[in-house]
DRENDO-1510 file (C-alpha; in Angstrom, 1 decimal, always signed):
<recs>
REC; n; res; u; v; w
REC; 1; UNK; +227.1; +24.3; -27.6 .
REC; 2; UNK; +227.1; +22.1; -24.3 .
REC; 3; UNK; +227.8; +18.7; -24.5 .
REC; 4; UNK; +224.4; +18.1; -24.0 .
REC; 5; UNK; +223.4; +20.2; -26.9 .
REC; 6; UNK; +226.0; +18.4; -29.2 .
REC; 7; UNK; +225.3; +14.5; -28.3 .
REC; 8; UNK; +221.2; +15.6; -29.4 .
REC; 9; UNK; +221.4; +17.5; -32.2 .
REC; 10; UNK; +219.7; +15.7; -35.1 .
REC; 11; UNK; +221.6; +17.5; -37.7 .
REC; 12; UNK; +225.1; +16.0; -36.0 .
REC; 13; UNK; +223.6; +12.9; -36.2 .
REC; 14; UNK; +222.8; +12.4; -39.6 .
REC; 15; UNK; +226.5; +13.7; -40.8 .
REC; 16; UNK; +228.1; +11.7; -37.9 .
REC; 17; UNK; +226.5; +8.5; -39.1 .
REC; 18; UNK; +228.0; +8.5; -42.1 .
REC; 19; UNK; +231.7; +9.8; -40.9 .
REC; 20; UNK; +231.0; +6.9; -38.2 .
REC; 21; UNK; +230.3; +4.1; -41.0 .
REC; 22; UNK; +233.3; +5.3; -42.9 .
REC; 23; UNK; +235.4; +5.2; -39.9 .
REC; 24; UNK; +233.5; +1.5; -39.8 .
REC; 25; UNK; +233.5; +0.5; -43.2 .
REC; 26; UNK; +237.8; +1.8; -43.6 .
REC; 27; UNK; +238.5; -0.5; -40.7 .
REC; 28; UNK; +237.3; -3.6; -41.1 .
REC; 29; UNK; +238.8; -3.3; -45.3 .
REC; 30; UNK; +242.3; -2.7; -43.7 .
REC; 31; UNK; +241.6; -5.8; -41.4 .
REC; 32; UNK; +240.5; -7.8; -44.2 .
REC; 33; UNK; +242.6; -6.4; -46.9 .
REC; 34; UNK; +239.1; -6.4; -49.1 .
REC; 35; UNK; +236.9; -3.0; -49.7 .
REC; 36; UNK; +233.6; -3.7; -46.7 .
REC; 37; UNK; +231.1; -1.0; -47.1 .
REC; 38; UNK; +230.0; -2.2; -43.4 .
REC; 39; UNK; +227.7; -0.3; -41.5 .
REC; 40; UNK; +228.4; +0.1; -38.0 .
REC; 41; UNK; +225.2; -0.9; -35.6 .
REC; 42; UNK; +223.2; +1.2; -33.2 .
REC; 43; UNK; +223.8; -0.9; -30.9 .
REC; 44; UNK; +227.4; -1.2; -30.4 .
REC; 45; UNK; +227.1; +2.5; -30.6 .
REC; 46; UNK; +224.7; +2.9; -28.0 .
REC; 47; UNK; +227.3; +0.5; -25.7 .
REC; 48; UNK; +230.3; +2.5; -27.0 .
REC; 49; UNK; +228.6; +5.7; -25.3 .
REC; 50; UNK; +227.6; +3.4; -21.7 .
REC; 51; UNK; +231.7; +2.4; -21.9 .
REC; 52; UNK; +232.9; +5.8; -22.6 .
REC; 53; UNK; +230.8; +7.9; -19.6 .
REC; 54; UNK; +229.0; +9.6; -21.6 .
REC; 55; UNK; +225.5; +8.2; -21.4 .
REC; 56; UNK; +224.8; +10.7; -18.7 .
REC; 57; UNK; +224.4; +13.6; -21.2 .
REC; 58; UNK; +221.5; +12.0; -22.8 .
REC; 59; UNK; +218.0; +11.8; -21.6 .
REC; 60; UNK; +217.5; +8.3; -19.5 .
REC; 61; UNK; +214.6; +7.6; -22.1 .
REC; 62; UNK; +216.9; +6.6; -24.8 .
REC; 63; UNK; +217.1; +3.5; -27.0 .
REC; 64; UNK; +219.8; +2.0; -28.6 .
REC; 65; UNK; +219.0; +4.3; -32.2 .
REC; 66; UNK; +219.0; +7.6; -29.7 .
REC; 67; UNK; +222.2; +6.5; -27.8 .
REC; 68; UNK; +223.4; +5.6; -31.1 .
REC; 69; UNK; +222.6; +8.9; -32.7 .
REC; 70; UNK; +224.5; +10.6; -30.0 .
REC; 71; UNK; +227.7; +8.8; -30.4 .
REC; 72; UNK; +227.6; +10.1; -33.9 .
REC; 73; UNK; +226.6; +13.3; -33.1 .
REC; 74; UNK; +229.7; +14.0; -31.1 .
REC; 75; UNK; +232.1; +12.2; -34.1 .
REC; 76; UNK; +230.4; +14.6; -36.3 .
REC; 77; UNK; +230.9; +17.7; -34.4 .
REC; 78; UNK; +234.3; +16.8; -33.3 .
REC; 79; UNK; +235.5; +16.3; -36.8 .
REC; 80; UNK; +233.9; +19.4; -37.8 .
REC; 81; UNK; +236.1; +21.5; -35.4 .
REC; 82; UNK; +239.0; +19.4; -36.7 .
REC; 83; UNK; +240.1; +17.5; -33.5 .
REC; 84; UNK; +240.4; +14.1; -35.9 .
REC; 85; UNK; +241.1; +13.1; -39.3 .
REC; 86; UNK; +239.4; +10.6; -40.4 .
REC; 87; UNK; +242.1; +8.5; -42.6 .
REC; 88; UNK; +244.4; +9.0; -39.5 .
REC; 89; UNK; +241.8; +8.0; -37.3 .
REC; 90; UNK; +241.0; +4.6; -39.0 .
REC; 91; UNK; +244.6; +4.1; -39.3 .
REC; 92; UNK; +245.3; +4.7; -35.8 .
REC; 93; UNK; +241.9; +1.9; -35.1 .
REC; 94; UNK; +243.2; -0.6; -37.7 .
REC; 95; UNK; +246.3; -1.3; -35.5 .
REC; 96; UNK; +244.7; -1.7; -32.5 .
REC; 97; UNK; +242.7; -4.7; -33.6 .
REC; 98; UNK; +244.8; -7.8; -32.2 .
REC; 99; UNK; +245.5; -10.7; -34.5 .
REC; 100; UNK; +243.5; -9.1; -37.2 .
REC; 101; UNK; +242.3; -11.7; -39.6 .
REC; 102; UNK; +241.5; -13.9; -36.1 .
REC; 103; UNK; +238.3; -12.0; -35.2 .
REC; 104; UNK; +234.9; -13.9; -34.5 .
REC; 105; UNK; +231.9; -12.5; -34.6 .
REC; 106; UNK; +231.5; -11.9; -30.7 .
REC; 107; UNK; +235.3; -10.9; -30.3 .
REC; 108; UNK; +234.6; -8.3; -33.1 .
REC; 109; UNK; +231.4; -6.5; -31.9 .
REC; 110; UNK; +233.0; -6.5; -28.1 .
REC; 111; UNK; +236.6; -4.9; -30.1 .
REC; 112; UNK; +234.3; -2.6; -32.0 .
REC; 113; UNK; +232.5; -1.5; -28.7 .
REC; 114; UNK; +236.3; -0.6; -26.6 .
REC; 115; UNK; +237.7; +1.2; -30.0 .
REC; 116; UNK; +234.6; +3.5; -30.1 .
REC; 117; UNK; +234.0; +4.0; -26.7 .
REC; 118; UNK; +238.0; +5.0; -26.4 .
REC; 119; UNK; +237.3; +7.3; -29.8 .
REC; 120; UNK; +234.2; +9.3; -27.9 .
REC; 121; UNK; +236.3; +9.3; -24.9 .
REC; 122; UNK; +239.1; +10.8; -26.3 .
REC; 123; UNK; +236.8; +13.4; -28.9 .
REC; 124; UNK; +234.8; +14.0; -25.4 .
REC; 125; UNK; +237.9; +15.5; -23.9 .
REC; 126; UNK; +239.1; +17.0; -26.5 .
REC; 127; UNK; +235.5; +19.5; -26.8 .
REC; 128; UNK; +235.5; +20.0; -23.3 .
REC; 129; UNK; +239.5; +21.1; -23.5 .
REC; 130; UNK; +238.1; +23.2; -26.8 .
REC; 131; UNK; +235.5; +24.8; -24.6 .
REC; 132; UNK; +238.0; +25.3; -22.1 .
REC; 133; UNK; +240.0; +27.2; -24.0 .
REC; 134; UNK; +237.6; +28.6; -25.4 .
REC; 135; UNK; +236.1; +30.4; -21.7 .
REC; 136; UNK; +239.8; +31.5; -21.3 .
</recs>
């Protein structure tokens, strides 16, 4: 599958939303040592995707929900070829949240936005190095 292909496939979508909200959810308990069955939103999805490059893969029609969708689509895939795990990953997330307990609504959603768009980032180039590897 292209990139293309993976960030708009439905099917990736639906699984990587709730992989996503896990990631979410496991976060924000570790920052506030209290189980948070949060959601993550569309939106700071959709900005995650604008702040990692990756926007360009996706028709320029797209709303928030699509951009959203395709953010998860590329979580799901990438964990389905095993370049994260997801306890690991939320780990890893948890201790990059500064002063954790000091967060404000606006300081969380703009933290939430640079840890995700560093996550699809970092799973982009890890399925364009698998493809890579893969043409070898």
């Amino acid at each position: 599958m292209s990139v293309k292909e993976i960030l708009t496939d439905k099917n990736l979508a639906k699984l990587g939303d709730n992989i996503a909200n896990l990631l979410y959810s496991l976060v924000k308990s570790k920052m506030f040592g209290k189980p948070d069955g949060a959601k993550i939103p569309d939106t700071l999805l959709a900005e995650a995707v604008r702040r990692a490059n990756l926007r360009k893969y996706v028709s320029t029609r797209q709303n928030a929900h699509s951009l959203g969708d395709a953010a998860e689509a590329l979580i799901a895939y990438s964990w389905l070829k095993d370049y994260f795990e997801i306890k690991e990953t939320a780990e890893k997330i948890a201790t990059l949240i500064p002063q954790r307990k000091i967060l404000n609504r606006k300081t969380e959603k703009e933290t939430t936005i640079q840890i995700f768009a560093s996550l699809l980032q970092q799973l982009y180039e890890k399925v364009v190095e698998g493809k890579n590897q893969n043409n070898k």
